[in-house]
ZABALO-558836 format. One record per residue (C-alpha): residue in one letter; x, y, z. Coordinates in steps of 0.2 Angstrom, whole numbers, plus 5000, padded with zeros to 4 digits. Layout:
! ZABALO-558836
AXYZ ...
END
This chain:
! ZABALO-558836
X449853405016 X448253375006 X448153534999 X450053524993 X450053354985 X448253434975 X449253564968 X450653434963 X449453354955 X448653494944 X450653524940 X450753374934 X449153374925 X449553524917 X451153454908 X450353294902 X448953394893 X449953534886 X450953374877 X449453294872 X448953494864 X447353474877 X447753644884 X448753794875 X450253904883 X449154034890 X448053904900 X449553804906 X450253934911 X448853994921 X448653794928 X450553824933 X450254004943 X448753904952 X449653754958 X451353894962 X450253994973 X449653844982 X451253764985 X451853914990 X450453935004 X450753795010 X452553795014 X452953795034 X454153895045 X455753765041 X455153675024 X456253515021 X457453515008 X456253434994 X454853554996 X456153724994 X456953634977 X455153604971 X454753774974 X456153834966 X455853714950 X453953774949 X454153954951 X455553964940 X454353884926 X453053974932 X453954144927 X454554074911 X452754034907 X452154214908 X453554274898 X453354164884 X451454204883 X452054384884 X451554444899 X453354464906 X452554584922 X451754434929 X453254314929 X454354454940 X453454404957 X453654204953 X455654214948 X455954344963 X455054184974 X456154084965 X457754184970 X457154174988 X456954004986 X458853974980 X459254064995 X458353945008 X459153824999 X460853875002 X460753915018 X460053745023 X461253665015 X462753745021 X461953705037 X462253535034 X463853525028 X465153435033 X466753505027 X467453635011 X467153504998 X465453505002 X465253685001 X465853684984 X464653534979 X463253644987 X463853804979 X464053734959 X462053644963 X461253804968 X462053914954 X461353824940 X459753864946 X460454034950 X460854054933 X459253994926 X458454124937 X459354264934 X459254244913 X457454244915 X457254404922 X458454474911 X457154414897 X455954494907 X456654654909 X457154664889 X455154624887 X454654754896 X456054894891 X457154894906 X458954914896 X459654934915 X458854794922 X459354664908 X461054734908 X461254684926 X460654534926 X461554454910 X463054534919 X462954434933 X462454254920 X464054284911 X465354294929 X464454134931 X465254074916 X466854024922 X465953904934 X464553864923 X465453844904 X464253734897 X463053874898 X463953974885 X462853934871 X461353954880 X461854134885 X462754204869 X461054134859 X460154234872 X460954404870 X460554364852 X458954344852 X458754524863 X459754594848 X458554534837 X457154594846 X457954774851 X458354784831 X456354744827 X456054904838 X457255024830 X458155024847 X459955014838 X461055084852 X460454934864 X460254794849 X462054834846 X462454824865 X461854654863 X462454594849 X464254624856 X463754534870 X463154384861 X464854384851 X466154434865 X464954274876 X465154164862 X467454194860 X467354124880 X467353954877 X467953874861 X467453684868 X465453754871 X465353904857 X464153924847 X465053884832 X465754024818 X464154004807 X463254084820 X464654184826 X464554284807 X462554294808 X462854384823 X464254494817 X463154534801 X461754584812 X462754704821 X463454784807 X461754784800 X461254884814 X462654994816 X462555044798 X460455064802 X460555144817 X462055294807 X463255224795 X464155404794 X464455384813 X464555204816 X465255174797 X467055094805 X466054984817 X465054924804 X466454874793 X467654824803 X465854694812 X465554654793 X467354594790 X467454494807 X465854404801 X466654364785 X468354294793 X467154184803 X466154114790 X466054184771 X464054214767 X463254284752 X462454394764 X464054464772 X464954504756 X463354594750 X463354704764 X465054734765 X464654814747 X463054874753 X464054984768 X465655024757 X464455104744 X463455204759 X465155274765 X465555344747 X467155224746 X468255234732 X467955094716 X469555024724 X469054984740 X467454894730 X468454824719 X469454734734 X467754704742 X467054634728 X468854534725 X468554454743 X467054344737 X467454314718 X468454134721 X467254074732 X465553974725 X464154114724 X462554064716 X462054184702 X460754284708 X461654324722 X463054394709 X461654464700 X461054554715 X462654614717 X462954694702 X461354774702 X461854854720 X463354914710 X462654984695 X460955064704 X462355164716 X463155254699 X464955094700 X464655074681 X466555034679 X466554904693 X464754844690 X465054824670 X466654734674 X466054624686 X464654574675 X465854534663 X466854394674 X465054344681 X464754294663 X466554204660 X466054114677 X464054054672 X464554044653 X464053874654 X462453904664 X460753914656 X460254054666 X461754154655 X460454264647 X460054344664 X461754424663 X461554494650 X459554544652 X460554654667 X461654724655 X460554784641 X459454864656 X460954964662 X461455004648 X459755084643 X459655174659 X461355254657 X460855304640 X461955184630 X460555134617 X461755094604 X462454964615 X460954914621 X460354864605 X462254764603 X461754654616 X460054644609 X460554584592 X461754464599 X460354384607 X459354384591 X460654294582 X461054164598 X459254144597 X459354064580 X460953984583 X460353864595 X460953974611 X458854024615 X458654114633 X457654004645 X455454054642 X455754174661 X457254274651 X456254274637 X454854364643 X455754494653 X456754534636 X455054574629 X454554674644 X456254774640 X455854794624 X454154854623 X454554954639 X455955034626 X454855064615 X453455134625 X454555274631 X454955314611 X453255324607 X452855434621 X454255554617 X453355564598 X454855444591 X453855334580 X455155254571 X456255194586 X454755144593 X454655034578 X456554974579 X456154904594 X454454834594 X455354734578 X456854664590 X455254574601 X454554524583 X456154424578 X455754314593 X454254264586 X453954124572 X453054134557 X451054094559 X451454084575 X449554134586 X449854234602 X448854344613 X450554464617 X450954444597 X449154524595 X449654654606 X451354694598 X450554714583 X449254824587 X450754944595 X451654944580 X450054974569 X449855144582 X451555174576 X451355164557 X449955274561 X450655404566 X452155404553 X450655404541 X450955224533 X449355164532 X449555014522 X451054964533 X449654994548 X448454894540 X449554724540 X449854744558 X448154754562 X447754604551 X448954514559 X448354564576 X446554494570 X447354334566 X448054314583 X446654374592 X445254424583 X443754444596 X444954554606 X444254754611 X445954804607 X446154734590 X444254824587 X445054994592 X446554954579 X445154914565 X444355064571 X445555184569 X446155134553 X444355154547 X444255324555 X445855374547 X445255334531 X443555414532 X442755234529 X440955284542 X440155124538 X441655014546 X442055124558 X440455124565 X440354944565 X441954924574 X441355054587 X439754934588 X440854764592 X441854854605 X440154884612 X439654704613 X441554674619 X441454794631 X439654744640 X440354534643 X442554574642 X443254394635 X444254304651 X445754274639 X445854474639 X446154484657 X448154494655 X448154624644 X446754754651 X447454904661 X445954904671 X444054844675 X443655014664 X444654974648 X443054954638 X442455114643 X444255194639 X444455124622 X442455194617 X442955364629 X444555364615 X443455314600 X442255434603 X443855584606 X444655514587 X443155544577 X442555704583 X444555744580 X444455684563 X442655764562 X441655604559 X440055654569 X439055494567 X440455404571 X440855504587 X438855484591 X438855294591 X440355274600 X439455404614 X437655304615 X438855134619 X440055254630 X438455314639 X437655124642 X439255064652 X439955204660 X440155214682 X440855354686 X439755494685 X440955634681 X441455534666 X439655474661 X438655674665 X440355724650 X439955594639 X437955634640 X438155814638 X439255784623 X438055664614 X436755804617 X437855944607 X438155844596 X436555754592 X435855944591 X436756004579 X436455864567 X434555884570 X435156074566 X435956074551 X435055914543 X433255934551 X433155754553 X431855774568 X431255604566 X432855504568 X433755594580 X432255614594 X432255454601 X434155464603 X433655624613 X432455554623 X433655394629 X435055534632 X433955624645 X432955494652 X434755414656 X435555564665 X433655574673 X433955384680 X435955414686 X435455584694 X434155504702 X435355354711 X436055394726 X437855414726 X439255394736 X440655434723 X441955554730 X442555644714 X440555674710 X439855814723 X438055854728 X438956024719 X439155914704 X437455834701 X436456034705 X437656074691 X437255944678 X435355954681 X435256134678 X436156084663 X435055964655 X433256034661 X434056184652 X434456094639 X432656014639 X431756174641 X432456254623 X432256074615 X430356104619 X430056274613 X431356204597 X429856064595 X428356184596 X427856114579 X427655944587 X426755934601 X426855784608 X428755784608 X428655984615 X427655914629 X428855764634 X430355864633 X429255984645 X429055864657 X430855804656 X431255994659 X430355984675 X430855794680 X432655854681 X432356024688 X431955904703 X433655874709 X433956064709 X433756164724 X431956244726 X432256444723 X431156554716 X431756524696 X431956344697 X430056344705 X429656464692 X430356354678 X429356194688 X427756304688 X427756354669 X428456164661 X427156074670 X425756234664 X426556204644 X426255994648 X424456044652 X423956154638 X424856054624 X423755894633 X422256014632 X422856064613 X422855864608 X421555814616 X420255954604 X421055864590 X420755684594 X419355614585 X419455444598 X418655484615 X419655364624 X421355454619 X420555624622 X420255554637 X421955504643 X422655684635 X421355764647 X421655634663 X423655694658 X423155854658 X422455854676 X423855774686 X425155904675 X423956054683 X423555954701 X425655954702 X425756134697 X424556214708 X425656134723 X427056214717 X426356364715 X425456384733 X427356374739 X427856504724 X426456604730 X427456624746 X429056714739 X428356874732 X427056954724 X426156884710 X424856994707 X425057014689 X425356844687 X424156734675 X424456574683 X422856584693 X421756594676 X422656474665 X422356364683 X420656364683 X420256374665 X421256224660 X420356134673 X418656184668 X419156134651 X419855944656 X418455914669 X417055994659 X417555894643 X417755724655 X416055774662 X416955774678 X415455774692 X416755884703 X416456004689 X415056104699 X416156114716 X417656194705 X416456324699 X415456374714 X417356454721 X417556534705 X415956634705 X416456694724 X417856754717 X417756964716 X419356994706 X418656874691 X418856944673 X417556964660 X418656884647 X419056724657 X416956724662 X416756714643 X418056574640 X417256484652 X415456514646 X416356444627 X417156294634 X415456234641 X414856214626 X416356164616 X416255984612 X415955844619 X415655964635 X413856024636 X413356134651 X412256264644 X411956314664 X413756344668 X413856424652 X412156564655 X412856594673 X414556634668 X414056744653 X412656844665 X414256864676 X415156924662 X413757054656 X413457094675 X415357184675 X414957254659 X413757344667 X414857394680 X416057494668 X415957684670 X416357684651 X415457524646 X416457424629 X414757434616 X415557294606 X416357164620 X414457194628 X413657154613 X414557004607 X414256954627 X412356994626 X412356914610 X412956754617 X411656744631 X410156784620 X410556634610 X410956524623 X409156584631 X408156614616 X408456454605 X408256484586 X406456394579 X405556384595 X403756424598 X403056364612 X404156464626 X403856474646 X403456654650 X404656684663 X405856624649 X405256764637 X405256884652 X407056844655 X407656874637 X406457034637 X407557104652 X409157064642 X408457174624 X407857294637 X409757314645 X410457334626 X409057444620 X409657534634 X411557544629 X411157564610 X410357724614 X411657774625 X413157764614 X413257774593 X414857624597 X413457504597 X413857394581 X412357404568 X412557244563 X412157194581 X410457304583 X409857234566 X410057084574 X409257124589 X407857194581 X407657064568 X407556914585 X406357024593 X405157054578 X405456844574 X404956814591 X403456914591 X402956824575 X403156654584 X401956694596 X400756794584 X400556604575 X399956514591 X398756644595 X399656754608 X399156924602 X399557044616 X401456954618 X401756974599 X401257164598 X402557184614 X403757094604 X403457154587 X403457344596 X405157304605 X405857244586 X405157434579 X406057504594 X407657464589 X407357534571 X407557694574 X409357664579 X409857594563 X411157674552 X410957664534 X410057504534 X408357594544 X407557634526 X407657444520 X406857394536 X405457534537 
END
């Protein structure tokens, strides 16, 4: 007993709080299921009458709970309790009767419940797709009728409703099932019907769905629904689809003429009668739309929404090709317009959208002059002086126009009116623009192009109505650019390209427009040489595709395909501006690099590595090439510094190169290493010494390269007259080696190394000094009187430094050493040419 009057009381609970919106549906109905299940465990062998009715009321509400929360499959156990319930109930009470009129009583008391019962699982079963179920159950609800009238209502609004629901679902065949139900329900009882109103909304459903679910097949079940509805009670909606279905079936005009006949003494507001003349005219009924217009208009004639009608006739009459008509009507508006009979500002404004959209599709079709006839109907509407953003745009249209008929004049007024209306718009730039163009006037065309470029980067807000899109700017400068190169205006076509490249997104369209600005920008440093103008230009063209090929993208329309594509295209492009530039350095270099940069966003192969390898080899050696020309140390410096980090760069690209083939022919070793000993040596790099101790480990090492190294040691500012003997006695060491040995390359070597050893003016030398240089005129004594290639230019001047030095040494006393040396001077006498009897 406890436990049952606890779960009363959580009932009870539940429903105060749900109306004070303390719980939602969902909880209350879970409170209910709690306090359901625990009344229902608590129910003895032989309940009393009181506990079966409360068990019947909570399980009945219970059910309904689940179902309005949408979880039907919870509710079936709870209403089958119920029905058990119901039964108890019965039986107890015929228990206890007393006589027939009892029975009755007890009968007519449990079947409202009954009833109740039985609808709710027919809502259930409709919720969870059981046709069969539903069926059954609303069956047995409506032989209940007889005894229950009053329910009438409740069941036909029922059968409705799961008409409506089977409809949503595209279920027809069963929405039509209940539909009928719903109306058939509703005819039982005329005291508790649910009135003709809802009567017709049922029938138009059903004919709605009949005519949905096949209206070739279901076509007299439809109408003949549709009709019924309209007997009940006449709606808008039910004459509109009694045309809707007539016009579906391919009736006669007749038949839509009665149709149309049924509705036209009754009160219909207009746009309903608009609506329906539309129906008629967009299904090819021009007779019986156009005429039923016509008595439309008779009937609203008084009505300031008139010019509706006849907005709907002009349109028809332009899409069935009636122009002259068309323009009829329109001119009858033009007069009523200044005859006091204006169309309301809505009217207005979908006139001038049927006038421009008139004369958009003239213009299109290259008809310039119609375009113009109509453009003019939508300036009538206008007043003189009068300032307005769409007047602005007219104008514009119509200057386009005059354009293309050649009428310049007549083009320049529109635009002149355009500026007065709206003077700071883009659109109004681009007329000014291409009358400027048109008339070959550079200097305003280009300043045109340059205010749509400051229009372009902050768009006004008033502008907003009339852009097509967030890229209009781009558009109009991607279409200014397109005139001029038509009309062969390159500067024109050039400026419009640097703004065009500045505000561009999509990638496709900026990588065009770049490359175009390229081509063009060439061949006006081509044909006019101006190197100096037209450089930076260059320069901002690649460093911008370098930028944008650099972002990551996530563009669909622009392919990792795409951007290999337009790198090789523009490090290409760079690579020939370089070798164009040779007689600039610095810009050859930087174009070099650029080359290179780019190449970066190509795939690694053997050429583009190539291509990396040799740009960065050119940046170096025009560095290098600078940097012997500057007289300030401190920007030989940086060209050096530069020069170093272009060859650190290269040689790690060339290891990898290295690895795809063979390269023995290949002089990227040697330029390597010499350029390096150039920069380092003339920083007076302390590494300096490391570099050179792998390079005279080197066996393959070439005499030539051993001389230029031996020269750059010396070359200012570098001074390392060590580095500079060693690589020169390497040098003559290979000489040596020769089987045929080069007389002149080993004199000009040996040559080199007796100066370096043997300074010019000096007494006072050590002896192992004078022994060493006395080795060297011994190895080209040697030589001389091996070969006659000797040159004897070369032996006078050997024999004149080895007489001189013997002198030296004769003035401070060192007899013995000069008669050596004076000796070794008389021995190269004898090997003189002509010159031996001047020297005797």
């Amino acid at each position: 007993t406890q436990l049952e009057e606890s779960a009363i009381s959580l009932w009870n609970w539940a429903v105060t709080k749900h109306t004070g919106s303390v719980v939602n549906d969902e909880q209350r109905a879970k409170l209910r299921f709690v306090a359901c299940r625990l009344v229902c465990l608590c129910e003895g062998s032989d309940p009393p009458e009181g506990t079966i009715r409360r068990q019947i009321l909570m399980s009945m509400k219970t059910g309904k709970g689940w179902i309005d929360i949408g979880k039907a499959d919870l509710a079936d156990g709870f209403l089958e309790i119920a029905m058990s319930c119901i039964e108890k109930l019965y039986a107890k009470l015929l228990k206890g009767s007393d006589g027939e009129a009892d029975i009755h009583v007890h009968k007519a008391d449990v079947e409202k419940n009954l009833f109740k019962v039985l609808s709710y699982q027919a809502e259930s079963a409709v919720a969870q797709g059981d046709f069969q179920k539903a069926v059954m159950c609303v069956q047995r609800c409506k032989d209940m009728l007889m005894k229950l009238p009053k329910e009438t209502c409740y069941l036909s609004i029922l059968c409705y409703n799961f008409g409506v629901e089977t409809y949503e679902w595209k279920r027809y065949e069963q929405s039509s099932f209940w539909l009928s139900q719903s109306y058939d329900i509703g005819k039982m009882d005329v005291k508790y019907s649910v009135g003709k109103e809802m009567q017709a909304k049922v029938l138009r459903l059903l004919a709605t769905a009949y005519f949905e679910w096949d209206c070739n097949l279901h076509l007299d079940k439809a109408l003949k629904a549709i009709s019924l509805a309209n007997q009940e009670n006449l709606h808008p909606a039910g004459c509109f689809l009694k045309i809707k279905i007539l016009l579906k079936s391919g009736a006669s005009d007749e038949d839509i003429n009665s149709a149309v006949a049924e509705f036209l003494h009754h009160e219909m507001s207009l746009d309903f009668c608009l609506n329906t003349a539309k129906l008629l005219l967009e299904h090819g009924r021009e007779s019986v739309g156009f005429d039923f217009l016509k008595s439309v208009a008779e009937r609203f004639e008084s009505s300031p929404d008139l010019g509706k009608i006849t907005l709907l006739h002009i349109e028809f009459l332009l899409q069935n090709k009636r122009e002259l008509l068309a323009k009829q009507k329109v001119e009858e508006i033009i007069i009523g317009h200044y005859t006091g009979k204006q169309l309301l500002p809505e009217a207005l404004n979908r006139l001038h959208i049927i006038l421009w959209d008139r004369a958009a599709k003239h213009y299109e079709a290259k008809s310039y002059s119609e375009a113009l006839h109509w453009y003019n109907y939508s300036v009538s509407f206008y007043t003189p002086g009068q300032i307005d953003q769409n007047l602005a745009k007219l104008q514009r249209n119509m200057s386009s126009c005059y354009l293309h008929l050649k009428q310049i004049d007549k083009a320049k007024e529109a635009v002149k009116e355009a500026e007065r209306c709206d003077p700071h718009s883009i659109f109004t730039k681009f007329s000014v623009y291409k009358i400027a163009v048109m008339e070959k006037d550079t200097d305003k065309a280009v300043e045109a192009v340059i205010e749509m470029g400051k229009l372009a980067e902050k768009p006004s807000q008033r502008e907003d109505k009339l852009r097509v899109d967030e890229n209009t700017g781009t558009n109009l400068l991607s279409l200014a650019a397109q005139i001029a190169l038509e009309n062969e205006q390159q500067v024109v076509a050039i400026k419009a390209l640097e703004y065009l490249s500045e505000h561009l997104q999509d990638c496709r369209q900026l990588f065009a427009a770049l490359k175009c600005l390229v081509r063009l920008m060439l061949s006006k440093v081509m044909a006019e040489n101006e190197e100096k103008s037209v450089t930076y230009v260059l320069n901002n063209t690649f460093f911008a595709a370098h930028k944008r090929l650099a972002e990551s993208f996530t563009e669909e329309k622009f392919t990792g395909d795409m951007r290999i594509l337009d790198a090789h295209w523009f490090r290409k492009v760079a690579w020939n501006l370089a070798v164009q530039f040779r007689g600039y350095p610095e810009k050859m270099r930087d174009f070099f690099l650029l080359s290179f940069k780019l190449s970066q966003f190509c795939p690694s192969d053997k050429a583009v590595l190539i291509a990396q390898k040799t740009c960065l080899l050119m940046a170096a050696a025009v560095d290098l090439e600078m940097g012997r020309q500057q007289v300030t140390p401190s920007k030989q410096a940086e060209l050096l510094t530069q020069a170093l980090q272009h060859l650190q760069a290269c040689k790690e690209i060339w290891k990898v190169l290295k690895l795809t083939g063979d390269f023995a022919k290949d002089p990227t070793d040697t330029l390597l290493l010499l350029y390096e000993f150039e920069a380092r040596s003339k920083l007076n790099d302390p590494t300096l010494h490391n570099l050179m101790e792998s390079v005279w480990e080197q066996p393959q090492i070439e005499v030539k390269t051993l001389e230029i190294i031996a020269s750059l040691a010396m070359e200012s500012p570098a001074w390392y007259p060590v580095l500079c003997k060693k690589a020169l006695k390497s040098a003559l060491n290979l000489h040596r080696k020769q089987t045929v040995i080069d007389a002149v390359k080993f004199s000009k070597c040996l040559h080199s190394l007796i100066n370096l050893s043997l300074p010019t003016g000096l007494t006072d030398l050590d002896a192992c000094v004078l022994q060493e240089v006395w080795d060297y005129f011994e190895d080209a004594l040697s030589v001389v009187s091996s070969t006659d290639a000797y040159p004897e230019m070369e032996i006078l001047w050997l024999m004149t430094r080895a007489w001189n030095t013997g002198i030296f040494q004769y003035t401070i006393g060192k007899y013995k050493e000069a008669e050596q040396w004076c000796g070794l001077g008389m021995r190269f006498l004898n090997h003189l040419g002509s010159l031996k009897k001047s020297y005797e």
